[in-house]
Backbone as JSON Lines, residues from 0, in Angstrom:
{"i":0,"aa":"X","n":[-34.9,-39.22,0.36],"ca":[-34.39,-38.44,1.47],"c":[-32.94,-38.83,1.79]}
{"i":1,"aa":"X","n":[-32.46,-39.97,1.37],"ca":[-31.12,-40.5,1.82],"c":[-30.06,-40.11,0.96]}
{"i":2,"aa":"X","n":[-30.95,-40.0,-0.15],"ca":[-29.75,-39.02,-1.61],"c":[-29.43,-37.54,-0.92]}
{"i":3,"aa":"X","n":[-30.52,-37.19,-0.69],"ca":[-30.25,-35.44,-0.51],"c":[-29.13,-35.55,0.71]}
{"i":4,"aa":"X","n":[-29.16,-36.47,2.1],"ca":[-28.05,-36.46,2.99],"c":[-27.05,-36.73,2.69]}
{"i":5,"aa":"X","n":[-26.88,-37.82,1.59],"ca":[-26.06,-38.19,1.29],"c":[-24.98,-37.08,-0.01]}
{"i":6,"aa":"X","n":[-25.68,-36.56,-0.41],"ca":[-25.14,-35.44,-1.28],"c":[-24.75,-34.15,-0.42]}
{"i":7,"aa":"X","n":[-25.51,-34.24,0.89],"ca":[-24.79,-32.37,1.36],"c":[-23.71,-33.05,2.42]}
{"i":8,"aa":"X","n":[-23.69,-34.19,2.76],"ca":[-22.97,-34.77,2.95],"c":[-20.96,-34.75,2.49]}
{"i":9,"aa":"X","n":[-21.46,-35.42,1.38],"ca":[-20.3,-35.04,0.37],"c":[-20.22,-33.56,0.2]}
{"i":10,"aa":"X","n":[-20.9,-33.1,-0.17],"ca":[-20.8,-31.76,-1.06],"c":[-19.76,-30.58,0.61]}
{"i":11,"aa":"X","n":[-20.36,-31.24,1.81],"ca":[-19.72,-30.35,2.98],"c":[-18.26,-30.94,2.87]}
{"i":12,"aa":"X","n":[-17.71,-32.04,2.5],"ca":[-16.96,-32.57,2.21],"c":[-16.08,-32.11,2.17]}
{"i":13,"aa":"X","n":[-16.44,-32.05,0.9],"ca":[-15.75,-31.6,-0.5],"c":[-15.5,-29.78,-0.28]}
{"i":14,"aa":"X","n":[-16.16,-29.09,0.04],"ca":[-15.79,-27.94,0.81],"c":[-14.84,-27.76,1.44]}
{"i":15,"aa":"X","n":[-14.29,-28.45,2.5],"ca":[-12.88,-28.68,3.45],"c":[-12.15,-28.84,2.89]}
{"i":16,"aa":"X","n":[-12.14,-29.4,1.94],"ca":[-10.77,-30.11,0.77],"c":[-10.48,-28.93,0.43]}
{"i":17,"aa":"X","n":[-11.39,-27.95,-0.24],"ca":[-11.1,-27.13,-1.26],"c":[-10.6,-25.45,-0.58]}
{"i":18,"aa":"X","n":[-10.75,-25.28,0.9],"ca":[-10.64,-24.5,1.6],"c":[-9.39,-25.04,1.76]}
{"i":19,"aa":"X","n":[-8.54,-25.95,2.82],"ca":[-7.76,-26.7,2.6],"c":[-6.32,-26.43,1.96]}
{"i":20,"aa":"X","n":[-7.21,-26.77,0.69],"ca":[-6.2,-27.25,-0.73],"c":[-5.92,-25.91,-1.26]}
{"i":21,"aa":"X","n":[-6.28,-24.61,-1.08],"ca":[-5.92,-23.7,-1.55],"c":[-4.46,-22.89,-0.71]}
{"i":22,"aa":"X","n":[-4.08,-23.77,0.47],"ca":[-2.62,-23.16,0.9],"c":[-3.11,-21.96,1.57]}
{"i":23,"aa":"X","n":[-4.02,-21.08,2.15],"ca":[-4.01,-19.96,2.6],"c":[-4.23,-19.77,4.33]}
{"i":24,"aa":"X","n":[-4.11,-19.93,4.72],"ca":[-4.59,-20.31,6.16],"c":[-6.01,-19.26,6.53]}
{"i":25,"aa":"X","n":[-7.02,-19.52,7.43],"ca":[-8.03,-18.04,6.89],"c":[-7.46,-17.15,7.56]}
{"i":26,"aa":"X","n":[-6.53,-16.86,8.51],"ca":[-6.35,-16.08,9.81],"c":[-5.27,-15.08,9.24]}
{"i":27,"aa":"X","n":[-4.94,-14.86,7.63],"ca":[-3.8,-14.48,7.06],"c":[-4.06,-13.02,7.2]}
{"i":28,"aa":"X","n":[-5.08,-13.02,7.25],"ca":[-5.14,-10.73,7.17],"c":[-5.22,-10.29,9.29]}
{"i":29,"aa":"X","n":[-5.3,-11.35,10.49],"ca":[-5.49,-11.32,11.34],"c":[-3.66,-11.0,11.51]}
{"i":30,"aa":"X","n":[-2.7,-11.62,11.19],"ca":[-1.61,-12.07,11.16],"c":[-0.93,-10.68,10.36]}
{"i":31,"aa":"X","n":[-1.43,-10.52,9.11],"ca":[-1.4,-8.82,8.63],"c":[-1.23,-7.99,9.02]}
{"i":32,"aa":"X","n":[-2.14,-7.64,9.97],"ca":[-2.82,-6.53,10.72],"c":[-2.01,-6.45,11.89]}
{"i":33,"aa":"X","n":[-1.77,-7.96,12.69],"ca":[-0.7,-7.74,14.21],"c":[1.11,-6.85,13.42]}
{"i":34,"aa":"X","n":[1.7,-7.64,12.44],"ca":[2.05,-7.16,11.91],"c":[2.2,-5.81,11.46]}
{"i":35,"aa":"X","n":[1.49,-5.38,10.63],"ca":[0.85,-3.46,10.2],"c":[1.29,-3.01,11.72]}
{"i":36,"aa":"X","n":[0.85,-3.53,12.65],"ca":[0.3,-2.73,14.0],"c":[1.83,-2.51,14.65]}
{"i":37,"aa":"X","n":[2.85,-3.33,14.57],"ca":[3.89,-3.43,15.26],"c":[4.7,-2.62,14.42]}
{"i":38,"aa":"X","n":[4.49,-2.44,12.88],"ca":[5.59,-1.66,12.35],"c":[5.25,-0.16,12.96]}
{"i":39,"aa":"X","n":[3.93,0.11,13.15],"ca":[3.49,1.53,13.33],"c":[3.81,1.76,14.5]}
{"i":40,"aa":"X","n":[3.72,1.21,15.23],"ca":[4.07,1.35,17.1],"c":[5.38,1.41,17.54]}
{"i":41,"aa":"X","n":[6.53,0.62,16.63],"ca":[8.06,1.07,16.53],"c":[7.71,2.81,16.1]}
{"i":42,"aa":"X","n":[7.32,2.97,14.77],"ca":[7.52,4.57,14.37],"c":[6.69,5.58,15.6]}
{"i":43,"aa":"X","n":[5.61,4.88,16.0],"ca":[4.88,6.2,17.19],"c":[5.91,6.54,18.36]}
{"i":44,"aa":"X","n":[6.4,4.62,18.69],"ca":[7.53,5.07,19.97],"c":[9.16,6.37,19.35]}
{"i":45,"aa":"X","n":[9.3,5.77,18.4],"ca":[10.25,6.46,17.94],"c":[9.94,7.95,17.56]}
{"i":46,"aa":"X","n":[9.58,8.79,17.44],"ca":[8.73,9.89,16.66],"c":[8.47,10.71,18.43]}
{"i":47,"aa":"X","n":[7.8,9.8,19.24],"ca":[7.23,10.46,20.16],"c":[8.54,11.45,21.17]}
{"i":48,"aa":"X","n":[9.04,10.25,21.6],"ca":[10.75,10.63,22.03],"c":[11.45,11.77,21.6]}
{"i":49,"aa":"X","n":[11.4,12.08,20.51],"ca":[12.15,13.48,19.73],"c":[11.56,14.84,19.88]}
{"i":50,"aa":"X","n":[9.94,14.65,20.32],"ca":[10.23,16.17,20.96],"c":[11.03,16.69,21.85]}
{"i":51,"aa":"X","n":[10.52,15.51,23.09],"ca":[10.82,15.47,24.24],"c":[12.92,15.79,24.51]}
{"i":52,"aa":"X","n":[13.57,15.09,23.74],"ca":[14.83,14.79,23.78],"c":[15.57,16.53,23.72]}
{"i":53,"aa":"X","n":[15.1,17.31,22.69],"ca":[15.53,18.72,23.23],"c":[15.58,18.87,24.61]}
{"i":54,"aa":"X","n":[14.69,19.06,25.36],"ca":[14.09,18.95,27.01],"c":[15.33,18.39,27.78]}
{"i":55,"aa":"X","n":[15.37,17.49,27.9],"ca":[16.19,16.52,27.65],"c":[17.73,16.55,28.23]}
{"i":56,"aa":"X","n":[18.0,17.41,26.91],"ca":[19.37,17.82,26.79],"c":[19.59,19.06,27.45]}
{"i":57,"aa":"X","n":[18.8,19.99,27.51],"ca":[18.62,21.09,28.26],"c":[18.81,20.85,29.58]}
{"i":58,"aa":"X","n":[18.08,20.13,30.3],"ca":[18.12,19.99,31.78],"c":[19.38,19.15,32.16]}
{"i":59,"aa":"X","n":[20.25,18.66,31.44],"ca":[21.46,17.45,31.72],"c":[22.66,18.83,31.17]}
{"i":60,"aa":"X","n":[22.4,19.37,30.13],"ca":[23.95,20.06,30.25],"c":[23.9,20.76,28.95]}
């Protein structure tokens, strides 16, 4: 019984290392996505404005 603890032991270990050791952080597609989200929300703000801006110009002169 002290082998088997002693092996998931290690073996959970050895897991961390290898998660770790691969350089990726896990949160990389969370970080993606805020990203994705901010390029699209510049183009919605921008895009939205240009109907409106005819209007706009009409009522000023």
């Amino acid at each position: 019984m002290e082998f088997v603890r002693e092996f998931v032991m290690t073996r959970s270990r050895d897991l961390e290392i290898d998660s770790e050791a691969s350089g990726y952080p896990r949160y990389r597609f969370v970080i993606g996505g805020l990203i994705l989200f901010a390029h699209f929300s510049v183009g919605i703000n921008f895009f939205v404005v240009a109907p409106l801006l005819q209007l706009i110009i009409d009522d000023f002169g």
